[in-house]
Short mmCIF file of the C-alpha atoms (twelve columns), coordinates in Angstrom:
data_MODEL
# 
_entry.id   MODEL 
# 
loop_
_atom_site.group_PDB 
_atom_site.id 
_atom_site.type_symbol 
_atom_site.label_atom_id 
_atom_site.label_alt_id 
_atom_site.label_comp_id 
_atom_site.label_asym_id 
_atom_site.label_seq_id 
_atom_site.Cartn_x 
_atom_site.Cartn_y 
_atom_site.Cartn_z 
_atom_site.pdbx_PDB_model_num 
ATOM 1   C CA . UNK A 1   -5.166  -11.447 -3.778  1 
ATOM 2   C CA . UNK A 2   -2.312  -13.584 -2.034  1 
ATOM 3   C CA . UNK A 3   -2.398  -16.694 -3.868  1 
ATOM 4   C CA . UNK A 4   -0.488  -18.180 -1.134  1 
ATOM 5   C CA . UNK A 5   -2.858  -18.173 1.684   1 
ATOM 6   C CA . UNK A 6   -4.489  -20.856 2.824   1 
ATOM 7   C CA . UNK A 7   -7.788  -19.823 2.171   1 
ATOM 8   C CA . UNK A 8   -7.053  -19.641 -1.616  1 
ATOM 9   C CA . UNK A 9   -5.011  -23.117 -1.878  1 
ATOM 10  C CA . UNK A 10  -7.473  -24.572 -0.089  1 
ATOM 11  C CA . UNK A 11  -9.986  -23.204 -2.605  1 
ATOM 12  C CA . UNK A 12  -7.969  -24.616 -5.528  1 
ATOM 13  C CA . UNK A 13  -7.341  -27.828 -4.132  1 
ATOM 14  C CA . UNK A 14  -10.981 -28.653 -3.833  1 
ATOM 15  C CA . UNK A 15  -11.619 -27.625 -7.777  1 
ATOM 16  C CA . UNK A 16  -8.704  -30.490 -8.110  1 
ATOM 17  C CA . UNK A 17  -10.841 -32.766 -5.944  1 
ATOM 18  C CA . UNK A 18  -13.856 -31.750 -7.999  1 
ATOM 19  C CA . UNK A 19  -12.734 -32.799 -11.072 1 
ATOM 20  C CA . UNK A 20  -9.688  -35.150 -11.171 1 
ATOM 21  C CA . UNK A 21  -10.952 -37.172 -7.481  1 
ATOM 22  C CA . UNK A 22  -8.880  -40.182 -7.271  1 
ATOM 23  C CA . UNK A 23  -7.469  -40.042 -11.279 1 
ATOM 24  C CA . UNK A 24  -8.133  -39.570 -14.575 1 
ATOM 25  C CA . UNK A 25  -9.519  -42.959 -15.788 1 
ATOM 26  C CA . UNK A 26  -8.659  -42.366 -19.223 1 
ATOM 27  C CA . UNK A 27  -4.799  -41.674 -18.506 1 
ATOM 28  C CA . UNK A 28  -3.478  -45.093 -18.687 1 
ATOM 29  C CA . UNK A 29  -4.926  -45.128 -22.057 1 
ATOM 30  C CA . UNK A 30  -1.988  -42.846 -22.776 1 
ATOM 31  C CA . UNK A 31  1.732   -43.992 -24.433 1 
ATOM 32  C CA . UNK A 32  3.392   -40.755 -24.627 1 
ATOM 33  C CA . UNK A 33  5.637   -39.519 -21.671 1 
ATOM 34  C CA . UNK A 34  6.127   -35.719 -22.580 1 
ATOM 35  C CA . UNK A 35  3.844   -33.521 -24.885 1 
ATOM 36  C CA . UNK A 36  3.668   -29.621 -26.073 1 
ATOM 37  C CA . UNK A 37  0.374   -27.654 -26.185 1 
ATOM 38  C CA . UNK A 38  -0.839  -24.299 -26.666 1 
ATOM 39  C CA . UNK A 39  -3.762  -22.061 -25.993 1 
ATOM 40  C CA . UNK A 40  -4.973  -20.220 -28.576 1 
ATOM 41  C CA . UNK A 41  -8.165  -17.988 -28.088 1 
ATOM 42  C CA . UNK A 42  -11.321 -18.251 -30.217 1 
ATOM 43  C CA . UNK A 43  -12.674 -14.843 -29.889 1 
ATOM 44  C CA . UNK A 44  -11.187 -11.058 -28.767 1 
ATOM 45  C CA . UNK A 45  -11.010 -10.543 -25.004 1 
ATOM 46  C CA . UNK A 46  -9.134  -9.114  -22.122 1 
ATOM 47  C CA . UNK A 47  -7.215  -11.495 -20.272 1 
ATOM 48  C CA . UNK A 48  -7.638  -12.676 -16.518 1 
ATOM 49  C CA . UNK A 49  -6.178  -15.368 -14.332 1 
ATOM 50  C CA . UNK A 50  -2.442  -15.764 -15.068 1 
ATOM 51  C CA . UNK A 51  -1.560  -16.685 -11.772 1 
ATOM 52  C CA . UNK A 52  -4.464  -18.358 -10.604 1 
ATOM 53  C CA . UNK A 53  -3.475  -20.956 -13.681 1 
ATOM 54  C CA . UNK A 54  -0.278  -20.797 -13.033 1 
ATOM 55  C CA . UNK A 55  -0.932  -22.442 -9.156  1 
ATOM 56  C CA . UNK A 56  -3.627  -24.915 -10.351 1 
ATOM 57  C CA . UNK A 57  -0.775  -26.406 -13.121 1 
ATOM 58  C CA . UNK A 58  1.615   -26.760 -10.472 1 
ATOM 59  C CA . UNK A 59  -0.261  -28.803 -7.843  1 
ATOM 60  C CA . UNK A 60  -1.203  -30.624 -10.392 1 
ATOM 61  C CA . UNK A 61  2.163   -31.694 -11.416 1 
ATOM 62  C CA . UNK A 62  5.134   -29.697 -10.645 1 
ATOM 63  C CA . UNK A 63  7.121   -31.186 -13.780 1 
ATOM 64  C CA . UNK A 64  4.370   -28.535 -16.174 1 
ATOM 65  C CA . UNK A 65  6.231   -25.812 -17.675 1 
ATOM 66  C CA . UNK A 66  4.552   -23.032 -18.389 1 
ATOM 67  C CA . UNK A 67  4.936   -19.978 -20.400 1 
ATOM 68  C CA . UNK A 68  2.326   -17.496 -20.774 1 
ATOM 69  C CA . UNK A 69  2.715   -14.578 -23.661 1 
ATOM 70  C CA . UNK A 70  -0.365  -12.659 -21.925 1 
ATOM 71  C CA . UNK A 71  -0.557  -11.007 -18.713 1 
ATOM 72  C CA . UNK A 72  -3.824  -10.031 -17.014 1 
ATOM 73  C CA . UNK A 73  -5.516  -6.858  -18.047 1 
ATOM 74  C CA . UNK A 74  -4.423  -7.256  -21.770 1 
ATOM 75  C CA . UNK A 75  -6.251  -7.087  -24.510 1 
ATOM 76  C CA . UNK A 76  -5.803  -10.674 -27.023 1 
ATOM 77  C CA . UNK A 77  -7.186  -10.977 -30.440 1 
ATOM 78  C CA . UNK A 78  -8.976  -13.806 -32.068 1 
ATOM 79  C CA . UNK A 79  -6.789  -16.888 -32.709 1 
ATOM 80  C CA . UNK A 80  -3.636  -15.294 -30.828 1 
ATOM 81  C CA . UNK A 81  -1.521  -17.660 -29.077 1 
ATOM 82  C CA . UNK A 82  -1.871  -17.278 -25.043 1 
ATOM 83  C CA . UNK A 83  0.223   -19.898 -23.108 1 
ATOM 84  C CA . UNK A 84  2.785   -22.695 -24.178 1 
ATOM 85  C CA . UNK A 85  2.602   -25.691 -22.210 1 
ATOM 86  C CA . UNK A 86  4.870   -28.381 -22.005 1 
ATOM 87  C CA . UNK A 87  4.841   -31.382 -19.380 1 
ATOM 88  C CA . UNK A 88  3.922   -34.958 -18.659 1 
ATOM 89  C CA . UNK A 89  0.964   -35.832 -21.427 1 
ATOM 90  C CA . UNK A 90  -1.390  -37.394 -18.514 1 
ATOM 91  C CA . UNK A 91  -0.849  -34.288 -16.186 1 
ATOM 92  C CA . UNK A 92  -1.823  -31.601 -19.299 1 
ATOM 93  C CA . UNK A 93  -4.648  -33.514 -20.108 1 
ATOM 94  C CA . UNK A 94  -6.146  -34.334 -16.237 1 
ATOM 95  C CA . UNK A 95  -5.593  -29.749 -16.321 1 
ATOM 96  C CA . UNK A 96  -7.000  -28.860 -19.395 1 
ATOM 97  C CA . UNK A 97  -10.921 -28.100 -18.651 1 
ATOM 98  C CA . UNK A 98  -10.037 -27.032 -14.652 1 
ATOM 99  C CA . UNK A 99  -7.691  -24.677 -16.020 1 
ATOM 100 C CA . UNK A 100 -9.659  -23.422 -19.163 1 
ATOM 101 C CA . UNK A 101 -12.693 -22.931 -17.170 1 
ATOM 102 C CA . UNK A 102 -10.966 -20.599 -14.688 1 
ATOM 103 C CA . UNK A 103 -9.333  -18.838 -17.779 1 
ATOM 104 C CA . UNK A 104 -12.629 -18.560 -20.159 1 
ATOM 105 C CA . UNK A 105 -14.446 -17.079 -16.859 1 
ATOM 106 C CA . UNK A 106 -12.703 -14.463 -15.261 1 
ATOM 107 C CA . UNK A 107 -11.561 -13.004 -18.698 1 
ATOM 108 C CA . UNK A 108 -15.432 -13.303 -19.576 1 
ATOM 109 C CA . UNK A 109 -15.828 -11.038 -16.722 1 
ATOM 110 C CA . UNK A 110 -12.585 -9.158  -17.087 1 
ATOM 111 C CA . UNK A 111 -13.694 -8.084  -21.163 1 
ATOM 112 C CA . UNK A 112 -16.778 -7.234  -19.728 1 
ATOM 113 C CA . UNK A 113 -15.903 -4.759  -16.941 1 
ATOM 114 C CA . UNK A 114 -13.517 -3.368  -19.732 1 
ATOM 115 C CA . UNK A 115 -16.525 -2.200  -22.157 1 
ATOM 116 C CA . UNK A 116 -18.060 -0.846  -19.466 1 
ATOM 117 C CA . UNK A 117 -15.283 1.476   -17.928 1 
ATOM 118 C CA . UNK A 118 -14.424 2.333   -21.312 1 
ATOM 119 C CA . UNK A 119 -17.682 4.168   -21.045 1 
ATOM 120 C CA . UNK A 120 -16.933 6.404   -18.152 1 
ATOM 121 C CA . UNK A 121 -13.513 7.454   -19.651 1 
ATOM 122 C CA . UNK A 122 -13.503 11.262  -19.477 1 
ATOM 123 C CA . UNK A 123 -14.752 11.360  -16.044 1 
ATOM 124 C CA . UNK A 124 -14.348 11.165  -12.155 1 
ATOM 125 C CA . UNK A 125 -16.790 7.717   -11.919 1 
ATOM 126 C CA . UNK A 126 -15.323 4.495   -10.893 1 
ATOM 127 C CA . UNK A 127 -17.341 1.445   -11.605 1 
ATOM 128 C CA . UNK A 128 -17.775 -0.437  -8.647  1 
ATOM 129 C CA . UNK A 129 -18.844 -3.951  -8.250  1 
ATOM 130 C CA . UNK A 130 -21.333 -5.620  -5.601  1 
ATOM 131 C CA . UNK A 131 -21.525 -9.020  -3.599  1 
ATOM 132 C CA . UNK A 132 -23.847 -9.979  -6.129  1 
ATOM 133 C CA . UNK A 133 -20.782 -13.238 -6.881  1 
ATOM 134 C CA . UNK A 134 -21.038 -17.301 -7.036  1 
ATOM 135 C CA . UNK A 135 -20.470 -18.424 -3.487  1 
ATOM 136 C CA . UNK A 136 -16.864 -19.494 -3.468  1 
ATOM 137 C CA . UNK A 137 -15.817 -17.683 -5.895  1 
ATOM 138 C CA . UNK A 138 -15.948 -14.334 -5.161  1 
ATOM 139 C CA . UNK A 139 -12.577 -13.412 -4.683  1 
ATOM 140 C CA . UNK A 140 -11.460 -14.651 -7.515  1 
ATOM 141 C CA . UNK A 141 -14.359 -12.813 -9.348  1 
ATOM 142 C CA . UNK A 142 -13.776 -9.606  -7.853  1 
ATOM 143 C CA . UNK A 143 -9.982  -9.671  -9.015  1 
ATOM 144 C CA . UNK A 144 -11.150 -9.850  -12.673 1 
ATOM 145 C CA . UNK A 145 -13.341 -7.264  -12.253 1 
ATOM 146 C CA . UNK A 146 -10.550 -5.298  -11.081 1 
ATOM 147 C CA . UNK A 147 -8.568  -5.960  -14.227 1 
ATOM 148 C CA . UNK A 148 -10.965 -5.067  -16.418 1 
ATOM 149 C CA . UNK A 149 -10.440 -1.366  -14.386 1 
ATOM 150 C CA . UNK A 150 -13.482 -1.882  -12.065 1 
ATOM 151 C CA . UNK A 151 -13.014 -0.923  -8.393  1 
ATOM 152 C CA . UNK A 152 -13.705 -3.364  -5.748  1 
ATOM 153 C CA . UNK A 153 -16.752 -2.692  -3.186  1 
ATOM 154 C CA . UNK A 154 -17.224 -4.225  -0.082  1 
ATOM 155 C CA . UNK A 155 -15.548 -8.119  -0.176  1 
ATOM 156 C CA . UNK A 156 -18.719 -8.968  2.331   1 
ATOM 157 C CA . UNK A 157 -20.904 -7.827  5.453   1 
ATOM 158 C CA . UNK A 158 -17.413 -7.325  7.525   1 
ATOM 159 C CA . UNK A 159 -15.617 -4.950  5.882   1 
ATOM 160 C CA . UNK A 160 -18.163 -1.898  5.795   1 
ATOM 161 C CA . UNK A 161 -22.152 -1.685  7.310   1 
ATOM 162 C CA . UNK A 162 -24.517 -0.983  4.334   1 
ATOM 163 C CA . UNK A 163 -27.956 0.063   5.772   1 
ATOM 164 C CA . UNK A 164 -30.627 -0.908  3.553   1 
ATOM 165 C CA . UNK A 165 -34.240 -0.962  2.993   1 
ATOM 166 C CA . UNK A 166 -34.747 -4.147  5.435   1 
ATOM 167 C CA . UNK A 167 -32.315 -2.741  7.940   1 
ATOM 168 C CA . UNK A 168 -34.858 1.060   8.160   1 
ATOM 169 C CA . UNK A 169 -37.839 -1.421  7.929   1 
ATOM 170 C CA . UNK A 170 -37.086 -3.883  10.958  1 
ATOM 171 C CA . UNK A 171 -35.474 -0.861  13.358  1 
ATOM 172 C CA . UNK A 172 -36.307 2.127   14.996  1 
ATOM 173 C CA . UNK A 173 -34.745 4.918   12.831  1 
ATOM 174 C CA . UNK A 174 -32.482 5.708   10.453  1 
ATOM 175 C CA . UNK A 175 -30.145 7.851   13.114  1 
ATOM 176 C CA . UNK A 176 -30.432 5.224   15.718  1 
ATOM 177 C CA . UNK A 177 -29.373 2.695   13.248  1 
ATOM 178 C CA . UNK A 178 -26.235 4.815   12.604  1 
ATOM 179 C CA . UNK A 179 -25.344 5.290   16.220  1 
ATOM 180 C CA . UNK A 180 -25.174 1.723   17.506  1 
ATOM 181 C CA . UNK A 181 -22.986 0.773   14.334  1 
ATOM 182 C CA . UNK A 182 -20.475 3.211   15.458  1 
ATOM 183 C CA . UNK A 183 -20.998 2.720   19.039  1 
ATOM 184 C CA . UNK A 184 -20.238 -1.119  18.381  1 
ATOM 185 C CA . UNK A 185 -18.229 -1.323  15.733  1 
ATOM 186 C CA . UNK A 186 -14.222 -0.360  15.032  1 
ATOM 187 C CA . UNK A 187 -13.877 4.013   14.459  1 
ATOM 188 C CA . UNK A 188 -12.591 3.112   10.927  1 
ATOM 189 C CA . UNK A 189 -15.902 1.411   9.874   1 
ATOM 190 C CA . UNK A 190 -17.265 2.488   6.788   1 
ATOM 191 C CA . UNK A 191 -21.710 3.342   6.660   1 
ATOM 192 C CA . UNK A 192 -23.565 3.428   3.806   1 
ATOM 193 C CA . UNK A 193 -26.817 4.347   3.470   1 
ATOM 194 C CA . UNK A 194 -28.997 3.393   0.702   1 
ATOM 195 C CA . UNK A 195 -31.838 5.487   -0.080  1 
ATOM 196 C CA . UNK A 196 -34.997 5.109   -2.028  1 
ATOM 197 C CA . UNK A 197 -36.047 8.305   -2.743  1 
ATOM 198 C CA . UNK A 198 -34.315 12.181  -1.735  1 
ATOM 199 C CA . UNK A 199 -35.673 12.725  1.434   1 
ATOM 200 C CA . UNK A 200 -34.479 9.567   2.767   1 
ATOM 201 C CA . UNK A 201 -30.705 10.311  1.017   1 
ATOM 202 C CA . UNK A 202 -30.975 13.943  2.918   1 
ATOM 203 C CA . UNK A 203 -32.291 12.000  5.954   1 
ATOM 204 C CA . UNK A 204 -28.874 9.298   5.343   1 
ATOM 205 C CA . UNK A 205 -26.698 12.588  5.400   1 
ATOM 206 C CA . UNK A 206 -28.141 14.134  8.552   1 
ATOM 207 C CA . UNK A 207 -27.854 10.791  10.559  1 
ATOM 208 C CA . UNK A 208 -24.150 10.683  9.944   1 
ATOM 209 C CA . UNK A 209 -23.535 8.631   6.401   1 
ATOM 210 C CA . UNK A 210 -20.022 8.218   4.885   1 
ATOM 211 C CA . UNK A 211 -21.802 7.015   1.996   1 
ATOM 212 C CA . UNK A 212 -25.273 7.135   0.105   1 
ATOM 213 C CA . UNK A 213 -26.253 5.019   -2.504  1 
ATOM 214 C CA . UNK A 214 -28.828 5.937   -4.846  1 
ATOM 215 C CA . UNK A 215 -30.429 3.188   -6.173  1 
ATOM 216 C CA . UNK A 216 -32.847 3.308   -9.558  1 
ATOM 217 C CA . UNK A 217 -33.134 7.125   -9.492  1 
ATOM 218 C CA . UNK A 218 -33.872 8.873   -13.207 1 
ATOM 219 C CA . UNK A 219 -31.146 10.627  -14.070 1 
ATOM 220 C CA . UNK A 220 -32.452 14.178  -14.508 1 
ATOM 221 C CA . UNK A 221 -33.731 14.128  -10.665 1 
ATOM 222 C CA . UNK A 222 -30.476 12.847  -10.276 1 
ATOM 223 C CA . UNK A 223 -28.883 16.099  -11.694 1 
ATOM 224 C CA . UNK A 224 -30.646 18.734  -9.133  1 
ATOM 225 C CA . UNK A 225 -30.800 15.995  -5.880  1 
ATOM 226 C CA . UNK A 226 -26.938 15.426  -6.122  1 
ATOM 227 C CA . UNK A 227 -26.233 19.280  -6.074  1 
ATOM 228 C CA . UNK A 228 -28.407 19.603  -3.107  1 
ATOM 229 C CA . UNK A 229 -26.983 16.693  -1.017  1 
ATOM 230 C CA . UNK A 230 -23.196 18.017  -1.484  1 
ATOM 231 C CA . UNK A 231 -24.316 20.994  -0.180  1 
ATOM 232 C CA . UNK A 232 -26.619 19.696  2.836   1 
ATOM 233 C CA . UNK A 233 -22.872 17.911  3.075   1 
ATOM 234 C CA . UNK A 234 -20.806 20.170  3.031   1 
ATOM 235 C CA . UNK A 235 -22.932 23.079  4.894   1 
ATOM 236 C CA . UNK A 236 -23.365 20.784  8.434   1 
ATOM 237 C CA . UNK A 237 -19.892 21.116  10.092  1 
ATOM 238 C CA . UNK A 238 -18.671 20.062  13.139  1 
ATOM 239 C CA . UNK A 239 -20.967 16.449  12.224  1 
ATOM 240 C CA . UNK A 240 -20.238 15.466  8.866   1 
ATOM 241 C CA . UNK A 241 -17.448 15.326  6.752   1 
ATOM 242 C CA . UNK A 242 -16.990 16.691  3.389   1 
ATOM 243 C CA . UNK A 243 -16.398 14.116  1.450   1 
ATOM 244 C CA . UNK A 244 -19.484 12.467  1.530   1 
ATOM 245 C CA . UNK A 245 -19.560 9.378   -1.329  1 
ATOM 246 C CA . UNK A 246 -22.178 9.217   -3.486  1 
ATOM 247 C CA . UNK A 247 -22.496 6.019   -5.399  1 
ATOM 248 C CA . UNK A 248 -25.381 4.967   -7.242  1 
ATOM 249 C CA . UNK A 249 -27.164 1.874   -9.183  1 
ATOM 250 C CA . UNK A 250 -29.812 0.007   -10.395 1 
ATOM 251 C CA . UNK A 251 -28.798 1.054   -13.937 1 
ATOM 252 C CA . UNK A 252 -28.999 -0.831  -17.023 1 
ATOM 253 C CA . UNK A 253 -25.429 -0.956  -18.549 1 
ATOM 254 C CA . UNK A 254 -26.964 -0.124  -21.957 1 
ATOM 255 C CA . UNK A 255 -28.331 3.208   -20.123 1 
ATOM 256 C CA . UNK A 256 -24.640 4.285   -18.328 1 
ATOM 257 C CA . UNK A 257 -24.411 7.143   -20.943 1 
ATOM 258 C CA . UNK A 258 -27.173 8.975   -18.942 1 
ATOM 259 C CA . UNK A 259 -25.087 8.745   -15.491 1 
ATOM 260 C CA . UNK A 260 -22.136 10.639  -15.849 1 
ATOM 261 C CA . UNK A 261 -23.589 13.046  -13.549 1 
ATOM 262 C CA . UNK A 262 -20.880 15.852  -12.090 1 
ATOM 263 C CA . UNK A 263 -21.129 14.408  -8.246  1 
ATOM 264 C CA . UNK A 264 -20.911 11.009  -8.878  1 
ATOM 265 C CA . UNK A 265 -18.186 9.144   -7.472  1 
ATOM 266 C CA . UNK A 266 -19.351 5.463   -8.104  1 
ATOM 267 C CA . UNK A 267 -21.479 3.394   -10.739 1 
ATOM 268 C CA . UNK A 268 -22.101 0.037   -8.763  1 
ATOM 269 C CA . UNK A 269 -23.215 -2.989  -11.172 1 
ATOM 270 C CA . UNK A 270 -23.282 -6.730  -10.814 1 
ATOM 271 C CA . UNK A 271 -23.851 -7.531  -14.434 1 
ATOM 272 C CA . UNK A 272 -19.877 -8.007  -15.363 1 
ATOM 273 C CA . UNK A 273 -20.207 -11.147 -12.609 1 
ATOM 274 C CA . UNK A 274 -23.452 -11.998 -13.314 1 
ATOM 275 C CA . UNK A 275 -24.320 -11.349 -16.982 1 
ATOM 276 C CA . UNK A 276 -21.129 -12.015 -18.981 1 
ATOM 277 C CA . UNK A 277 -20.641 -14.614 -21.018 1 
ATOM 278 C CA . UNK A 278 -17.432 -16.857 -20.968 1 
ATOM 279 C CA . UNK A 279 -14.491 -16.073 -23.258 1 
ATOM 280 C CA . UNK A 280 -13.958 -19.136 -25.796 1 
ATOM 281 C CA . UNK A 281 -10.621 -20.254 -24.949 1 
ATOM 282 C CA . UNK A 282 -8.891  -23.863 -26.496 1 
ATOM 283 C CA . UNK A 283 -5.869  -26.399 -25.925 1 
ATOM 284 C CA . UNK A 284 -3.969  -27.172 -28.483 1 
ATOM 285 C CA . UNK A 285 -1.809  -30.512 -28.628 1 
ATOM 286 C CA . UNK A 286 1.374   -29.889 -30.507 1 
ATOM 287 C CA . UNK A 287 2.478   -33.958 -32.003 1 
# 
C-alpha cells in the first residue's frame, strides 16, 4: 500500500473533511499551546495502521510528534501503552476520534484474521480474503487483513475474472465463457471458476480454469472430490497446467477445523472485514 499516492491522500483528506470541515468549534475554548497524550489500549489485540495514523496526524498539523512503541502485526496487551503524542493541544484534540477510529478498526480486523490463521498453522492453507469490504475502504481493509497473516484475493473485478453462478446462468457455456476471457483479456489474466457442485468443478477444469473455488461443500465429499480434480488436473496435458488452485468457502469460521483438507491451497472468508468487532483503543491527556 503506497501511502503516497494520490488515490490514498486523497482518501484521507476527505475523512479530514468529514470530520473536522471548516474547524473544530470547540478549539477556541482552549488556553493551552502544547500538550502530551498517550494511547493506551483497553483490551488485547494485534495492532494495525501505524502509518496510515502516522499520515492523518501530519496533515493535520505538521508540528504533531509522534512516537509509536507498536508496529503493525504485533500483538499488545490490555492497558499497554501504544503511541506518545505530543503537539499543539487544538490539533491533538481536532485528531483524536479520526485517528482512533482508523486504529480501533483495522486492528479489530487485524486480531481477527490472527485467530483465524492461527488455526491453519501446521498446514499448506492460506486464508484468503474476498471483496466482501466497506466501499472506500477496502484497501485499507485488505492491508489489515494482511497483517493479521491473511493473504490478499483479488483487490476488484480488474485484477483476475471470477466466473460465477450468474456469469454460467446468463451465457452460453462454461468453455465458451473461458475462451472469450482469454481471447479478450491480457495472457497473464487470472480465471476462476466457482463451482456448485463436482461435476461443474470437473467441468471448470476441462474448460481451462487456473482456479476453482468450492463454495459450501461438506468436508468429507470434499476429501475424495479434491483427490479426483488434482488428478483430472494433472492427467490432461498439453491444456492445463499442473498447478491448478483450489480454494474454497462458504465456511463458518467456528467450523475451519474440518477444512484442513490435503489439496487445499486457500480458505477464502469475509468475516475478519465483516464480522469483527473494533479493538477498544483510548487517548490519554498527560497535564
Amino acid at each position: 500500500m503506497d501511502l503516497n499516492s494520490l488515490k490514498i491522500s486523497r482518501i484521507i483528506d476527505d475523512w479530514i473533511e468529514e470530520d473536522i470541515g471548516k474547524g473544530d468549534l470547540t478549539s477556541t475554548a482552549i488556553t493551552k499551546k502544547t500538550g502530551k497524550a498517550n494511547w493506551i489500549s483497553k483490551e488485547e489485540g494485534i495492532f494495525c495502521g501505524v502509518e496510515i495514523i502516522k499520515k492523518i496526524f501530519q496533515k493535520i498539523d505538521e508540528k504533531i510528534e509522534f512516537n509509536f512503541l507498536i508496529n503493525d502485526g504485533e500483538k499488545f496487551l490490555k492497558d499497554q501503552k501504544l503511541l506518545e503524542l505530543y503537539g499543539p493541544s487544538r490539533s491533538l484534540l481536532a485528531s483524536e476520534r479520526l485517528t482512533l477510529n482508523v486504529g480501533m478498526h483495522l486492528s479489530g480486523i487485524t486480531t481477527y484474521t490472527k485467530n483465524i490463521v492461527d488455526d491453519l498453522k501446521g498446514t499448506n492453507i492460506h486464508l484468503a480474503d474476498t471483496r466482501k469490504t466497506t466501499p472506500g475502504l477496502r484497501i485499507f481493509e485488505k492491508y489489515a487483513f494482511k497483517c493479521g497473516g491473511g493473504v490478499n484475493h483479488r483487490m476488484g473485478l480488474y485484477d483476475a475474472a471470477m466466473i460465477k453462478e450468474n456469469h454460467i446462468a446468463w451465457s452460453d457455456n462454461l468453455n465458451n465463457i473461458v475462451k472469450k476471457i482469454r481471447l479478450n483479456t491480457p495472457f497473464t489474466t487470472h480465471i476462476i471458476i466457482e463451482a456448485e457442485d463436482m461435476k461443474q468443478a470437473k467441468d471448470a477444469v476441462l474448460a481451462g480454469a487456473d482456479s476453482i473455488l468450492l463454495d459450501e461443500f461438506n468436508p468429507e465429499f470434499l476429501k475424495e472430490g479434491i483427490k479426483e480434480l488434482r488428478v483430472l488436473s494433472s492427467n490432461i496435458s498439453g491444456k492445463i497446467k499442473n498447478n491448478l488452485i483450489i480454494e474454497i468457502s462458504g465456511i463458518n469460521p467456528r467450523d475451519i477445523s474440518k477444512y484442513l483438507i490435503d489439496g487445499v491451497d486457500l480458505i477464502s472468508t469475509s468475516s475478519p472485514i465483516t464480522k469483527s468487532n473494533w479493538i477498544d483503543l483510548s487517548m490519554r491527556y498527560i497535564n
